[in-house]
C-alpha positions as CSV (number, residue, x, y, z in Angstrom):
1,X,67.1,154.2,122.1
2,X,70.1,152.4,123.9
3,X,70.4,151.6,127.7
4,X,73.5,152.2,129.6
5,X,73.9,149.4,132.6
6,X,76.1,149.8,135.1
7,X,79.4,148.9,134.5
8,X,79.5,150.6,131.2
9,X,82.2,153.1,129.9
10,X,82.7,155.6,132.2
11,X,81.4,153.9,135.1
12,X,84.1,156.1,137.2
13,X,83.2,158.7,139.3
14,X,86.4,160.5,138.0
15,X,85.9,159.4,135.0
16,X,85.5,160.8,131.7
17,X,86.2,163.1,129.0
18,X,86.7,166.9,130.1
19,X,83.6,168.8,129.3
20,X,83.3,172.8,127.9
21,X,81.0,175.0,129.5
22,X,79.0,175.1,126.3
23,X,78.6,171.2,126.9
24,X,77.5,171.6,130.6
25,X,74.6,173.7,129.3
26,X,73.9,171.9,126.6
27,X,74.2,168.0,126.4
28,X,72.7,165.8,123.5
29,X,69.5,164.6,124.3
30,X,68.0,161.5,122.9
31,X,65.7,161.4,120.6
32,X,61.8,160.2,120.9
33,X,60.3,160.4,124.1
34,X,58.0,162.1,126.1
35,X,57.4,166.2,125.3
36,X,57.8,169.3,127.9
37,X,53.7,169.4,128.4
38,X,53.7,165.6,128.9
39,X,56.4,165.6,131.6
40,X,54.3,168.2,133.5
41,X,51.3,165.7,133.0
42,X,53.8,163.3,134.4
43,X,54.7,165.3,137.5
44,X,51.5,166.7,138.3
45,X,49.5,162.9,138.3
46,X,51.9,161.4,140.3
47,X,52.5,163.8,142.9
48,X,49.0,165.1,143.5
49,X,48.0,161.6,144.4
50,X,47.5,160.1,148.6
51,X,49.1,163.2,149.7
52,X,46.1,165.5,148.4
53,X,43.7,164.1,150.7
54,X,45.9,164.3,153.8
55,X,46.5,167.9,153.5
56,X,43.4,169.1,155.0
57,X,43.8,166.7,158.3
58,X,47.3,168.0,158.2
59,X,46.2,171.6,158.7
60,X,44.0,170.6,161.2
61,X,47.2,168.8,163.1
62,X,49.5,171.9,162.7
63,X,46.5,175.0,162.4
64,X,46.6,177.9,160.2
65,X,50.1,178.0,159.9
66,X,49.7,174.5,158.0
67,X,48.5,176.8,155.0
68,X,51.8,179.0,154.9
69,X,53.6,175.6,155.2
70,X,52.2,173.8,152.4
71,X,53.3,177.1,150.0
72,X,56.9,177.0,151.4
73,X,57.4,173.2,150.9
74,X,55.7,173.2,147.7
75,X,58.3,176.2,146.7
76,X,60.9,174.0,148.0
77,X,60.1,171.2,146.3
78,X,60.1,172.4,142.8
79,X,62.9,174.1,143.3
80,X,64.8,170.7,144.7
81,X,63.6,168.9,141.6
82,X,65.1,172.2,139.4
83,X,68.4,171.7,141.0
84,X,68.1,167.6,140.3
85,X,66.9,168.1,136.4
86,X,70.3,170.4,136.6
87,X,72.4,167.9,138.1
88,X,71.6,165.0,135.6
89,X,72.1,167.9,132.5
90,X,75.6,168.4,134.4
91,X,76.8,164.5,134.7
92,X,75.6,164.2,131.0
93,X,77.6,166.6,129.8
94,X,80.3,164.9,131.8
95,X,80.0,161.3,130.6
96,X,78.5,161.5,127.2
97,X,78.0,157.6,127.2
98,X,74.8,158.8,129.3
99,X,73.3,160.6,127.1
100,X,71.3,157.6,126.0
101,X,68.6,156.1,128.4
102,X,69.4,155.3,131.7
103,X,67.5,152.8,134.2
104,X,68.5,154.5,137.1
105,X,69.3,158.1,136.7
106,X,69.1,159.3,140.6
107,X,71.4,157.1,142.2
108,X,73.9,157.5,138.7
109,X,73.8,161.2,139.8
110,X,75.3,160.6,143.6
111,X,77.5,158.4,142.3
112,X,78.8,160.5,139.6
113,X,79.0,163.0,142.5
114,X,80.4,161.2,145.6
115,X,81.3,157.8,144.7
116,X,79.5,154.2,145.3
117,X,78.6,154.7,149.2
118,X,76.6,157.4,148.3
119,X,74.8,155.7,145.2
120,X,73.9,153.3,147.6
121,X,72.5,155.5,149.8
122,X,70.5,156.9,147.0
123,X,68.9,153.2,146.0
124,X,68.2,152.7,149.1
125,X,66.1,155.8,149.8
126,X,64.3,156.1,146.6
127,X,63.2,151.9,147.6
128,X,61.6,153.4,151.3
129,X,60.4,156.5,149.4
130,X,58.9,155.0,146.3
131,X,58.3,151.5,147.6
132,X,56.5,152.6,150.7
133,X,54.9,155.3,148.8
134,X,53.1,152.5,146.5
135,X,51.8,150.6,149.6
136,X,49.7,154.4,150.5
137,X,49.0,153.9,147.0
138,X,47.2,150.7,147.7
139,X,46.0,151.0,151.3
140,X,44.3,154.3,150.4
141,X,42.7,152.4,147.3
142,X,41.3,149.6,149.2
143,X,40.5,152.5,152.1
144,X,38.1,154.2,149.4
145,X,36.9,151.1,148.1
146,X,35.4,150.2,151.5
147,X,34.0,153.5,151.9
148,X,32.3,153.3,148.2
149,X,30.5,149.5,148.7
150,X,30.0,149.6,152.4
151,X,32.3,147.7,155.2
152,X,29.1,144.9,155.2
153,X,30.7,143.3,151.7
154,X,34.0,142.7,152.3
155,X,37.0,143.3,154.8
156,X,39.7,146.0,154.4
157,X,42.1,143.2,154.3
158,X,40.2,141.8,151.5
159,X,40.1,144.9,149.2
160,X,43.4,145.3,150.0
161,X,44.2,141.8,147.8
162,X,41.2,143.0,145.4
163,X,43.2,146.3,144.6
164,X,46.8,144.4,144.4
165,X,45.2,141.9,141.8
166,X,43.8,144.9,139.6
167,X,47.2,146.9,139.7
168,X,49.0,143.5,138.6
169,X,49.1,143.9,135.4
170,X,49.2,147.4,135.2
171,X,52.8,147.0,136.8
172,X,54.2,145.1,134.2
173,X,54.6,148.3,131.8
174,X,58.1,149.3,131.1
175,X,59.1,153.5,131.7
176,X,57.2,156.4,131.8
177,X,57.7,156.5,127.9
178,X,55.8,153.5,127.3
179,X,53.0,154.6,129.7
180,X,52.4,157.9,128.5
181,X,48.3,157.4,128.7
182,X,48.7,156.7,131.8
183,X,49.7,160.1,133.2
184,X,47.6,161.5,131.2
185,X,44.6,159.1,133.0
186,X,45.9,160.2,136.5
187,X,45.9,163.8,135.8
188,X,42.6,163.9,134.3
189,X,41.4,161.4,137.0
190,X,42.6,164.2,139.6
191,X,41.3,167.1,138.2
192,X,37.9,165.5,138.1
193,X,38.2,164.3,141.5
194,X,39.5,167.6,143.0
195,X,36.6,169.1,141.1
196,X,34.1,167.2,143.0
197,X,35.5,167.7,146.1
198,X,35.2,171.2,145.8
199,X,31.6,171.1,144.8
200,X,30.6,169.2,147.1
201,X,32.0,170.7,150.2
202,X,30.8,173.7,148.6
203,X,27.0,172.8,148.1
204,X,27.1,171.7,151.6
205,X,29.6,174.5,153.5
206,X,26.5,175.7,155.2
207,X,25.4,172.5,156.9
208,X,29.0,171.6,158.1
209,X,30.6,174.9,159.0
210,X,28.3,175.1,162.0
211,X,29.7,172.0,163.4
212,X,33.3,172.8,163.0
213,X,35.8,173.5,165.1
214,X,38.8,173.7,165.0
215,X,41.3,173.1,168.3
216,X,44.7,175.0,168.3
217,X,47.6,172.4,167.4
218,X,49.7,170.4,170.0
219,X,53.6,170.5,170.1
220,X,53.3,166.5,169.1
221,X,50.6,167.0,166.5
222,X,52.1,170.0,165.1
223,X,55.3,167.6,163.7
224,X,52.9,164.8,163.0
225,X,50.4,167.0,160.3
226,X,54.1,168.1,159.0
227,X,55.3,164.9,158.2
228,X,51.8,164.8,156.0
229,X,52.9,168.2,154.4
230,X,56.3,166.7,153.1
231,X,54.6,163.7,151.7
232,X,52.2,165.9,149.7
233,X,55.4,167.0,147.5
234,X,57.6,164.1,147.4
235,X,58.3,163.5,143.8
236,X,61.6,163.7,143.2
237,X,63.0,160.3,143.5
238,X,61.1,159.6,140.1
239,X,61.4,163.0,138.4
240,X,64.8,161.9,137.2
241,X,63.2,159.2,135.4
242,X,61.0,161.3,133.8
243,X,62.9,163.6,132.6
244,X,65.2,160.3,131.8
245,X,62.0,159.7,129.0
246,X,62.0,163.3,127.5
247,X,62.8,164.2,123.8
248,X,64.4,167.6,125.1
249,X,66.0,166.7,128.8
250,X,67.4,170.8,129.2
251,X,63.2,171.4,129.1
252,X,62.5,169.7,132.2
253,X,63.0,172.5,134.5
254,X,60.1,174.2,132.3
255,X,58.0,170.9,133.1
256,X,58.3,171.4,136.9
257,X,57.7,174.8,136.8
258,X,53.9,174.0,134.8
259,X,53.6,171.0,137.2
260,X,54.0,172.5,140.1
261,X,51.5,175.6,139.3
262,X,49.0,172.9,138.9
263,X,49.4,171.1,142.2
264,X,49.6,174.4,144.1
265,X,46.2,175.8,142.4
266,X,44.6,172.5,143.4
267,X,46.2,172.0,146.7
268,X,46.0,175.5,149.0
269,X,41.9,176.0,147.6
270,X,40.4,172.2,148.4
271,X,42.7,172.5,151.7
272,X,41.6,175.6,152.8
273,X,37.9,174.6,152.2
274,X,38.5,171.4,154.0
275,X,39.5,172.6,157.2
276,X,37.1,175.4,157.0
277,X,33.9,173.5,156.6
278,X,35.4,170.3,158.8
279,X,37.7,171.2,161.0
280,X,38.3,168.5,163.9
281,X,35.7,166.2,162.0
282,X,38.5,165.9,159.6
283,X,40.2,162.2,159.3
284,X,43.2,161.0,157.2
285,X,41.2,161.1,154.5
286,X,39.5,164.1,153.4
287,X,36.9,161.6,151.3
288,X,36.0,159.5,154.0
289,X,35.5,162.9,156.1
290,X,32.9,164.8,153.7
291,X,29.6,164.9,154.9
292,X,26.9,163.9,153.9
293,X,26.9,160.9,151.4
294,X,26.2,161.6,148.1
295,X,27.3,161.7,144.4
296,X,30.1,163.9,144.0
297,X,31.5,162.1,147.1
298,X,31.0,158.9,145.7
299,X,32.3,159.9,142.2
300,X,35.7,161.2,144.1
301,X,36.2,158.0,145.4
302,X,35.7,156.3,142.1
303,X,37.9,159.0,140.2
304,X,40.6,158.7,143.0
305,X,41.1,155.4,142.8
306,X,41.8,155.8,139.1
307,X,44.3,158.2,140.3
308,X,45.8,155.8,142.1
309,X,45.7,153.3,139.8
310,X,47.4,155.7,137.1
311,X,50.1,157.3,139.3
312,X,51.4,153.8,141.2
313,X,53.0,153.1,138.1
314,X,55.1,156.3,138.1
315,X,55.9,156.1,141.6
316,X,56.7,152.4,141.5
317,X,59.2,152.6,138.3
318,X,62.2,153.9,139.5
319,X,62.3,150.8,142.3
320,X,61.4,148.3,139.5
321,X,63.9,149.1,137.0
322,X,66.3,149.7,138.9
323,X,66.6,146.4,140.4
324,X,66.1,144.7,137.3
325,X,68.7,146.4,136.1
326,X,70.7,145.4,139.4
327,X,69.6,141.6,138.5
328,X,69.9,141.2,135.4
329,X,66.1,140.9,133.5
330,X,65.8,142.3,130.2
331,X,64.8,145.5,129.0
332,X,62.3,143.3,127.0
333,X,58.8,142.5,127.9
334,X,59.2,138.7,129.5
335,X,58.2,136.3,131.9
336,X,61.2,137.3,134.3
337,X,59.6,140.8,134.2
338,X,56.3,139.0,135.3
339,X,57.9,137.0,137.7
340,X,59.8,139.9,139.3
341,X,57.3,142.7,139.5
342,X,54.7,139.8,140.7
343,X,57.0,138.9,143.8
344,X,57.2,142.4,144.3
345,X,53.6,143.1,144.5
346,X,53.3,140.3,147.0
347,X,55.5,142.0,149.0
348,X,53.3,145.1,149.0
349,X,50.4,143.1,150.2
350,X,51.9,141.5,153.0
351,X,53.1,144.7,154.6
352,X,50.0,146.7,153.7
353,X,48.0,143.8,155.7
354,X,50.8,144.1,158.9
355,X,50.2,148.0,158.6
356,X,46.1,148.8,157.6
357,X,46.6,151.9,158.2
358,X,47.8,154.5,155.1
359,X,48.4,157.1,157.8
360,X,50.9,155.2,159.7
361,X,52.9,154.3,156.6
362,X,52.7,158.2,155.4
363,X,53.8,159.2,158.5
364,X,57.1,156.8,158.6
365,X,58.0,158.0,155.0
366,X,57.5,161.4,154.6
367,X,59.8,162.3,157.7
368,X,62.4,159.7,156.7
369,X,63.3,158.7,153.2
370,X,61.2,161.1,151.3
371,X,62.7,164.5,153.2
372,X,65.9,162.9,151.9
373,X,65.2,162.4,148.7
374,X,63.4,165.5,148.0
375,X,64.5,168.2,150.3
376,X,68.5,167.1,151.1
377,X,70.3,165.0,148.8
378,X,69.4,167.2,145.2
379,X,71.2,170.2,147.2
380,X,73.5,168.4,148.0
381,X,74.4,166.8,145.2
382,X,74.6,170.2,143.1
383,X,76.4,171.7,145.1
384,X,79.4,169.0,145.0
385,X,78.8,168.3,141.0
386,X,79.4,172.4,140.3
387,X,82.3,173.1,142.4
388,X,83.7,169.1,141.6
389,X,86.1,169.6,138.9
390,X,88.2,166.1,139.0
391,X,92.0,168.0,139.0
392,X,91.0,170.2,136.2
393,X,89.1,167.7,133.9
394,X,85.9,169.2,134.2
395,X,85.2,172.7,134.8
396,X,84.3,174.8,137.8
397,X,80.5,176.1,137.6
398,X,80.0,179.0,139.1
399,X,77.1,179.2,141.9
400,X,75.8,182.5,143.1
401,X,76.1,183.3,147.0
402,X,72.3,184.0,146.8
403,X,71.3,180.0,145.5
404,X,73.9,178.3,147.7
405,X,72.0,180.4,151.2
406,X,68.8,178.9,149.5
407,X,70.4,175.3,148.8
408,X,71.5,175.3,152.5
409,X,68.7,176.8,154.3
410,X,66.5,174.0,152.6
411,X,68.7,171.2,153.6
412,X,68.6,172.9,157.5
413,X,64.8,173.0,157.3
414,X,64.6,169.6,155.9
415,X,66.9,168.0,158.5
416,X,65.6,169.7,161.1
417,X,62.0,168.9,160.4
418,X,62.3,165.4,159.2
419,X,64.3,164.9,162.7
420,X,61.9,165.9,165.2
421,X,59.0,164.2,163.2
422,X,60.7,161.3,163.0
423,X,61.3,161.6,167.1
424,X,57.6,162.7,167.6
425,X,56.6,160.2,165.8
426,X,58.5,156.9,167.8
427,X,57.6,158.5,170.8
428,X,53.7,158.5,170.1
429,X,54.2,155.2,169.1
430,X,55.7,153.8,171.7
431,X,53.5,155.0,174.1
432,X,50.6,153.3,172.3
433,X,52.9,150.0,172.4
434,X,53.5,150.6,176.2
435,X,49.6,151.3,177.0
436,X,48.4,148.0,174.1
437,X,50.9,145.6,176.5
438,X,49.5,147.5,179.8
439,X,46.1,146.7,178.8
């Protein structure tokens, strides 16, 4: 299966041979890759990752309206990465050279659509989004890992270079399609993690329901439990990757739809639960928070950080191969690779030991970078690839009045809400600045 590098024929943005609307429907896929069921497995491992066990503490920051939230952004969200799937089906149809595999597919989408400004744009974000998202990856790792051996062993900062050094290698895999096991490993992992979770606050709902309460949310910590929300269903800066891997690219809409039943039927049940039996006893993490020790507690931790494990490679991929691609290093398995992805991990480490806190980093990213690459840019982008028809070369597709209300209504909500968590979220941090210099 052949690569297309940037620079390529057809690397205009105006570019191109006309397409038919037959074409626009239907481009050639490649062949090989990843199937329908497996792209699913794909979506549903790497999203339902760090986010899952912040979603309780976020309905304890925003209240019972937390619930109804996590449903609308979860509907949002799969219906952003529909609209993305369609937009790469549309630029492929447009610039048949593409119909082979492509290294970075998300920012070869905005640029097909507004030009090398906005590609930019798009390499930048899915770096915050993905990049940053990796560090939760490993803070939350070496988070459980202290909770599982004790805090008497060894320091957070130390399991923080423990976790780095087991992910090392795991890193220097090529694309989803050469990883397949892997998302297979972090949706099992879940599952079996969620599983537990739900048993045990179960079994021991009696004992810890007594003690809950649960205090009616703040105007500040409304915005900061939403920012945890948003995080929860930030995948889209990878799914065009994904579906980059697939044997059938048109079925990747299908894939989302099966992905995103699974994370909702995990999601609203272990949440609800959560906040129920915990309530304000509820941290950042909702394994650290479950009461009392024992072994379905201790076998989430364990099957989490296998999650973890598994779904930092998904998450992680679109930065790498990108840049790669952006440098020059080989498709190929080598020691530039090695090198590369090495340097990169470093990287990781260092600002996972400025910033030992997950939530702080979650916080930063799901109100900036992710909210744009999930909730405003695939709008945005369809929306200017169907009604962009280059003079007549390409064209015009027809959207319906009711899907371009819903396209724009999401990208209000979006902006709106990443906006005033972002704000929130400077403000309660400066005031912690101002009172650590008082003091």
């Amino acid at each position: 299966m052949s690569y297309v590098r940037r620079g390529s024929a057809g690397s205009s943005s105006s570019g191109g041979s006309p397409a038919s609307p037959a074409s626009a429907e239907e481009p050639a896929a490649p062949k090989g890759g990843i199937s329908t069921l497996l792209a699913a497995v794909f979506i549903t491992g790497t999203v339902a990752g760090s986010g899952m066990l912040a979603l309780a503490n976020s309905v304890r920051l925003t209240g019972w309206i937390g619930l109804v939230l996590l449903l609308y952004f979860g509907v949002n969200s799969a219906y952003c990465g529909f609209v993305l799937s369609q937009c790469w089906l549309i630029v492929e149809s447009r610039f048949p050279e593409l119909s082979g595999q492509v290294r970075a597919p998300y920012p070869e989408i905005a640029f097909r659509a507004f030009g090398k400004k906005t590609r930019i744009l798009a390499s930048v974000g899915i770096f915050v989004n993905q990049f940053g998202g990796s560090i939760v990856y490993v803070l939350l790792s070496a988070e459980l890992l202290e909770g599982l051996v004790g805090k008497d062993r060894l320091t957070y900062c130390v399991w923080i270079l423990v976790v780095a050094g087991v992910l090392l290698p795991l890193s220097f895999l090529g694309s989803p399609k050469d990883f397949w096991f892997i998302g297979v490993t972090a949706l099992v992992s879940t599952m079996l993690a969620w599983l537990c979770i739900i048993i045990h606050l179960s079994t021991h709902y009696g004992e810890t329901v007594d003690d809950a309460t649960h205090t009616s949310p703040t105007f500040e910590t409304f915005f900061l439990g939403m920012s945890s929300l948003l995080f929860s269903f930030g995948g889209a800066s990878s799914f065009p990757t994904i579906q980059n891997d697939m044997a059938d690219r048109k079925q990747f809409g299908r894939s989302i739809t099966y992905g995103y039943i699974a994370l909702i039927c995990m999601y609203f049940p272990m949440t609800l639960l959560g906040y129920l039996a915990l309530g304000d006893q509820l941290d950042a993490d909702l394994i650290n928070s479950l009461k009392p020790d024992g072994f379905f507690k201790s076998a989430a931790q364990v099957l989490f950080m296998i999650n973890l494990s598994a779904s930092l490679l998904s998450v992680i991929s679109p930065v790498y191969q990108e840049l790669e691609d952006r440098i020059g290093i080989p498709l190929q398995f080598g020691w530039k690779r090695v090198l590369f992805r090495t340097g990169m991990m470093a990287i990781n480490v260092l600002i996972g030991e400025t910033v030992p806190s997950f939530s702080k980093v979650l916080d930063l990213i799901g109100a900036s970078a992710l909210t744009l690459m999930t909730f405003i840019m695939p709008p945005i982008l369809y929306l200017r690839l169907t009604s962009h028809t280059d003079g007549g070369r390409w064209p015009k597709i027809e959207v319906p009045l009711w899907k371009k209300i819903i396209l724009v209504e999401i990208i209000v909500v979006a902006t709106l809400c990443g906006a005033a968590v972002d704000i929130r979220s400077g403000q309660r941090y400066h005031r912690r600045l101002a009172g650590e210099l008082v003091s």
